[in-house]
C-alpha positions in Angstrom: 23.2 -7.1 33.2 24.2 -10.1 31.1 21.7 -11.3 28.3 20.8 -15.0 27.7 23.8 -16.6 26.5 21.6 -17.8 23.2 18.1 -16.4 21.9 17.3 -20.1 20.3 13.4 -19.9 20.6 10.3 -22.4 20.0 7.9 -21.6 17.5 4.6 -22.3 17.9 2.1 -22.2 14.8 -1.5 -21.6 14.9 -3.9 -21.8 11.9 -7.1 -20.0 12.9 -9.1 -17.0 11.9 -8.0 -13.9 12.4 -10.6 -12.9 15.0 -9.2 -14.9 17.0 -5.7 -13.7 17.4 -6.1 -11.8 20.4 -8.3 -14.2 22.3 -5.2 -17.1 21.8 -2.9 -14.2 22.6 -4.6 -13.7 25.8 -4.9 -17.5 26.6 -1.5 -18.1 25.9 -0.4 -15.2 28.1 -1.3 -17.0 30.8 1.3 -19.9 30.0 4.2 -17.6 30.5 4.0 -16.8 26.3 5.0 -13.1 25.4 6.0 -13.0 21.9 3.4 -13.0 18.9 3.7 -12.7 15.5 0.3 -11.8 13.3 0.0 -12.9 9.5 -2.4 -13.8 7.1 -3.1 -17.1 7.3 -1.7 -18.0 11.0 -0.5 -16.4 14.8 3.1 -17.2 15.4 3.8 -17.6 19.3 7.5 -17.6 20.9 8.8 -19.0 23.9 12.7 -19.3 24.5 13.7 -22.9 24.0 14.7 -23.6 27.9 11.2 -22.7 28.5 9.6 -25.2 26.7 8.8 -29.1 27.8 6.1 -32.1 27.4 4.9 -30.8 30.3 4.3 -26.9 28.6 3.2 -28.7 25.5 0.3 -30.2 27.6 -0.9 -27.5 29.6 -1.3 -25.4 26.5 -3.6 -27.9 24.6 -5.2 -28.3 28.3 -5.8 -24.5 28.3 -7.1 -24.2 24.6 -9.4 -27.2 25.0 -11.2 -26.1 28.1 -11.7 -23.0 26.4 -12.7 -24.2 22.6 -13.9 -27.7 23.1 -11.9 -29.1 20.9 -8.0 -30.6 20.6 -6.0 -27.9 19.5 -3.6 -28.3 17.0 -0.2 -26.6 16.7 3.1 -26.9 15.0 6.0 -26.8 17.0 9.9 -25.9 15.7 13.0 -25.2 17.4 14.2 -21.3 15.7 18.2 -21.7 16.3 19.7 -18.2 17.5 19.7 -15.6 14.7 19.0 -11.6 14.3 15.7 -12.0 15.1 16.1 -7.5 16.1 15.8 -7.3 12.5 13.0 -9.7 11.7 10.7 -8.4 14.1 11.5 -4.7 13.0 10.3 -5.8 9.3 7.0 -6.5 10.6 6.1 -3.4 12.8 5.1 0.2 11.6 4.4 3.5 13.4 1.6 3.6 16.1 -0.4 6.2 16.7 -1.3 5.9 20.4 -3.9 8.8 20.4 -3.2 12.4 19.6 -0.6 12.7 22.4 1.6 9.8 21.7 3.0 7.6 18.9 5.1 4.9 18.8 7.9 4.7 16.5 10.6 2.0 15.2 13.9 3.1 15.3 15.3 4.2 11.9 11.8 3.9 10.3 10.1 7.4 8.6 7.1 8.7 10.5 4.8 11.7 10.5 4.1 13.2 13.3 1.2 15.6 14.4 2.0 18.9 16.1 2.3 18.4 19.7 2.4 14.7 19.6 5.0 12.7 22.1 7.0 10.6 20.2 8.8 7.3 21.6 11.2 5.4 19.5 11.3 1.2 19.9 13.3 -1.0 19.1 11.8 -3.7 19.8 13.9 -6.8 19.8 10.8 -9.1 19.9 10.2 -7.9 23.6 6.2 -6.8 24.7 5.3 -3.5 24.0 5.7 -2.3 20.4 2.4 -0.3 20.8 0.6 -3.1 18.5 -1.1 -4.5 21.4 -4.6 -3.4 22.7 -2.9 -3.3 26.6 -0.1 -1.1 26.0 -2.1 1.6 23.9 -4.7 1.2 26.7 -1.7 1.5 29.7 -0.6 4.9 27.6 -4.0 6.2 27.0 -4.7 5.9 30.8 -1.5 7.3 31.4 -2.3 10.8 29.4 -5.3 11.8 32.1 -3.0 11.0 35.1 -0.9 13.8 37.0 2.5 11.9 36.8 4.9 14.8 37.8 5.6 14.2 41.5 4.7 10.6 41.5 7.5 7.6 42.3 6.5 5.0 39.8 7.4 1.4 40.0 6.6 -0.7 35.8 6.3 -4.3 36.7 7.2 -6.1 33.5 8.3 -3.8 31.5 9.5 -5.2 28.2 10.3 -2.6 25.6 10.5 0.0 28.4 7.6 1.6 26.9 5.5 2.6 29.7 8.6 3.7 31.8 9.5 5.9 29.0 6.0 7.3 28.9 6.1 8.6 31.9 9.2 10.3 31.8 8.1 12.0 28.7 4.8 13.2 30.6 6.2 15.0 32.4 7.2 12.9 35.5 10.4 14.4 37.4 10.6 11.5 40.2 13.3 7.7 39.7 11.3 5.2 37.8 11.7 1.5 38.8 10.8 -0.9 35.5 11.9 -4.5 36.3 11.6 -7.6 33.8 11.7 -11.5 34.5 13.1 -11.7 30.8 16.7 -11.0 30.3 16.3 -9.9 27.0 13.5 -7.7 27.8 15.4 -6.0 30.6 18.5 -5.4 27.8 16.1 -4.3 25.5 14.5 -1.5 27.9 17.6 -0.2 28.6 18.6 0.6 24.9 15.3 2.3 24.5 15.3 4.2 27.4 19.1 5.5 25.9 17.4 5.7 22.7 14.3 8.3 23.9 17.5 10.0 25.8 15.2 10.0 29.0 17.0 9.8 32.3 16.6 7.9 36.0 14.8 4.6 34.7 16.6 2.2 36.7 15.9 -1.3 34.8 16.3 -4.4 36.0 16.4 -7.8 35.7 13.7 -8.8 38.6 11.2 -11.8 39.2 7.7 -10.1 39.4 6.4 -12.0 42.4 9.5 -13.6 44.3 11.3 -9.8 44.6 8.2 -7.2 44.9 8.4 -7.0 48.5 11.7 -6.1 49.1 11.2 -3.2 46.4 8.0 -1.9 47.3 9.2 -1.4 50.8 10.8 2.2 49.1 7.5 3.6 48.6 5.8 4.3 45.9 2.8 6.0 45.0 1.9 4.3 40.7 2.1 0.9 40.2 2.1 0.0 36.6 1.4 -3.4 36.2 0.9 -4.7 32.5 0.9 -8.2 32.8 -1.2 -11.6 32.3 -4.1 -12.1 34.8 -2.6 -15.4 36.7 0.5 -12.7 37.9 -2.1 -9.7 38.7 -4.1 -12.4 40.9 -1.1 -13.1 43.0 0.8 -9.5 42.8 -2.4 -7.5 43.6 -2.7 -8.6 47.1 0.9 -8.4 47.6 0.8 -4.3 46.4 -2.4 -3.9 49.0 -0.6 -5.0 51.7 3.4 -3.3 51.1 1.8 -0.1 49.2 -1.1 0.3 51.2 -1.4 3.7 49.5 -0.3 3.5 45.7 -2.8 3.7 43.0 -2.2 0.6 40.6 -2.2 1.2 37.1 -3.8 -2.8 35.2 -4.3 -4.3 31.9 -3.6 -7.7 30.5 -6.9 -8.9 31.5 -9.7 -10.0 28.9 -13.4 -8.4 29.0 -14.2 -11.3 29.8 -12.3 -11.9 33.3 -14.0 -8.3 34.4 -16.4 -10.1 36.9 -13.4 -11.9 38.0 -11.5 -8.6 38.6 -13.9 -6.7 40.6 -14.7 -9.7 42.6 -10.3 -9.5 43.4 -10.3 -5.7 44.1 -13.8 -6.0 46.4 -11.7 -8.7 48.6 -8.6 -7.2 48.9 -10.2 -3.5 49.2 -9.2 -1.6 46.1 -11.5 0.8 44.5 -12.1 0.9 40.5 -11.6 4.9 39.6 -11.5 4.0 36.0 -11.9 1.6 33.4 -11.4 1.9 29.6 -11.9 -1.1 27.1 -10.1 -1.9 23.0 -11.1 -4.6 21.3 -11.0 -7.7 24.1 -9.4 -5.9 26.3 -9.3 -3.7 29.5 -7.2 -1.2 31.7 -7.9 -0.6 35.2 -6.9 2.0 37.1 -7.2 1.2 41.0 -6.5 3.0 44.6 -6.8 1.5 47.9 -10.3 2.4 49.4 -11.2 4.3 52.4 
């Protein structure tokens, strides 16, 4: 797996309150954006530079001012390619998942409760540090599931996190964690040889264009931690090549919940459980009878 020859990145400034973080998070989600940065006084967004155009530029103003009413207003500035592994690590401190897990940064101190599952990140600015409502809502799920036996497949992995998760609960089967990012995909596969966990096969897939082909090996646990725009088209895709496989959600706001159940009544998926942080929710679906 070859990384992006250059991490040169567009930096998009927001000045707004704090409360609002994760709802622009969430909105700009949904424009392909993956990479946030919480301070004081402003949310830092990061695409990489190839990704951005006039044509992005537009269609995230469009999106903000459908949803606020008002022109949005946003710095832009080209970040050239520097250690930004070491930045981002600056920023982050242990998370404590629940009482079974926590989320570490690698070479950071930490305390750790008797019992407690420990996973080491290094985060290289991909999604999944544990900061974000989804992926503490993914792992919560995943700590009242019966992983052992179960093939799982982790559709946009990021840091790995989920994957690694797994393995650490317990689960004995190959894991399949796949990433449209390149640096993401490089960056699961030095924390899955950081956790010393064993048969996560990552790799460097497209989401929607490859699913089929890779959901024809079976599998019975879909984890599927992505923005809502990808779950609307992925979902019925999973219905009809794993007609059997219980799919694992999050990414998607309170908010779109009436547009979620209205997706899984069409295409005949069952809600067993839903749990809720903050703006957010994780679902955890099976086909139904």
């Amino acid at each position: 797996m070859q990384p992006p020859k250059t991490h040169n990145h567009i930096e998009l400034a927001f000045e707004i309150d704090s409360d609002l973080y994760e709802l622009y998070i969430a909105l700009l989600s949904q424009e392909g954006i993956e990479y946030f940065l919480e301070e004081e006084t402003k949310l830092l967004a990061y695409l990489p530079e190839s990704e951005w155009s006039t044509e992005k530029e537009e269609a995230i103003k469009a999106l903000l001012q459908e949803t606020f009413g008002s022109e949005p207003h946003f710095a832009a500035t080209f970040m050239a390619d520097r250690n930004w592994n070491a930045e981002w690590e600056a920023h982050l401190q242990p998370v404590e998942i629940s009482d079974r897990f926590l989320i570490v940064q690698h070479q950071k101190e930490y305390a750790v409760k008797p019992g407690q599952i420990v996973i080491a990140i290094n985060p290289k600015m991909s999604f999944g540090t544990g900061y974000h409502a989804t992926t503490r809502l993914m792992m919560r799920q995943m700590e009242e599931l019966d992983l052992d036996d179960k093939k799982i497949m982790d559709i946009g992995t990021g840091t790995g996190v989920l994957a690694i998760a797994a393995r650490k609960l317990g689960n004995k089967n190959p894991i399949l964690a796949f990433d449209n990012n390149a640096w993401a995909a490089e960056n699961a596969v030095e924390n899955v040889a950081e956790n010393d966990v064993t048969d996560i096969q990552v790799e460097l897939l497209d989401a929607e264009e490859e699913l089929v082909a890779n959901l024809e090996e079976g599998y019975d646990l879909i984890l599927a931690n992505i923005n809502k725009n990808v779950l609307d088209r992925i979902l019925p895709v999973i219905r009809r090549h794993a007609p059997t496989a219980q799919v694992l959600l999050s990414g998607v706001l309170v908010y779109d919940e009436p547009w979620l159940k209205k997706l899984l009544k069409r295409i005949r998926y069952t809600n067993v459980k839903t749990i809720y942080e903050d703006e957010w929710l994780s679902a955890l679906i099976e086909p139904a009878n």
